[in-house]
N, C-alpha and C positions, 0 to 999 in steps of 0.2 A: 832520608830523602822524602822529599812532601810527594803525592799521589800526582799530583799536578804535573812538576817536573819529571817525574818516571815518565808518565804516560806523553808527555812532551818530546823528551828525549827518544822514546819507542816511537813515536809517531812518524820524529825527523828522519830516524834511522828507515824506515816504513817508505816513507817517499823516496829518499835518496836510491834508496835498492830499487824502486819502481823506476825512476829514471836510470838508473845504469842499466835496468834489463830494456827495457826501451832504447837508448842508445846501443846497445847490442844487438838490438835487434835488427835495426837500420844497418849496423855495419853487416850484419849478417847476410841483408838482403843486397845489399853494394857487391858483396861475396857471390851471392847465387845470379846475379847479372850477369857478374864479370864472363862467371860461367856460362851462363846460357850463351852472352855472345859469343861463344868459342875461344875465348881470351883463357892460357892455364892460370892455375891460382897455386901459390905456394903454400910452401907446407906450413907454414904462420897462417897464412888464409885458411887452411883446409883446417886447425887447430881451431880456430875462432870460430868457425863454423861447425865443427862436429858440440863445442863446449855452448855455442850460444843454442842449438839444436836439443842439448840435453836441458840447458837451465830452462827451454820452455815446455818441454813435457812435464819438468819438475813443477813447475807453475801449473799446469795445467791440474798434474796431478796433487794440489795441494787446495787450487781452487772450484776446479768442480764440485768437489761433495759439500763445501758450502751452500752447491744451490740443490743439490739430490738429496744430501741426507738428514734428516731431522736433529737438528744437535750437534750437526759435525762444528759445531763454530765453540762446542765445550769441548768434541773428541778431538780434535784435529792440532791445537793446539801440545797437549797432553801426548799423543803420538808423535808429534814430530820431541817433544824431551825425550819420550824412551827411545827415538830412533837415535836421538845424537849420541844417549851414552852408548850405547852400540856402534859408535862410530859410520852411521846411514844418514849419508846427508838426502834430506826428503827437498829439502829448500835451493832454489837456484844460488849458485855461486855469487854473486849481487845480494844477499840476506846473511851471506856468514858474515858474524861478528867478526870485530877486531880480536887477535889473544884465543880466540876457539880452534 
């Protein structure tokens, strides 16, 4: 496979996970509305919102030290493959691969 197309293919996959946590996030906040106005939320709701709640500390925790630590953008990479075989997902649920 030419460097072109990988880095293509990585790229699409890159956005599309940016947009489904983005749309997550929205429903998320539809969720925390409902709630505020007193309205209950079921347990489908409460699920979406606990998982959209985790995939953005994962985010959060994956993109900060891009801007804190010198180099995280060679470590950071590199850490999240040893977390996978250890089965630690570091990456929002929106980034798992297909098959992983």
């Amino acid at each position: 496979m030419k460097i072109e197309a990988y880095i293509e293919e990585h790229a699409h996959h890159f956005v599309k996970a940016l947009i489904t946590e983005y749309n997550g996030d929205k429903e998320a906040v539809a969720i925390i509305r409902k709630y505020m106005s007193g309205q209950k939320i079921d347990s489908d709701e409460e699920v979406i919102l606990k998982t959209q709640f985790f995939d953005s500390l994962k985010l959060a925790g994956v993109g900060i030290p891009f801007v804190l630590i010198p180099g995280a953008s060679i470590l950071m990479p590199i850490l999240i493959k040893v977390a996978e075989k250890h089965n630690i997902a570091l990456l929002p649920s929106a980034f798992d691969t297909p098959g992983s």
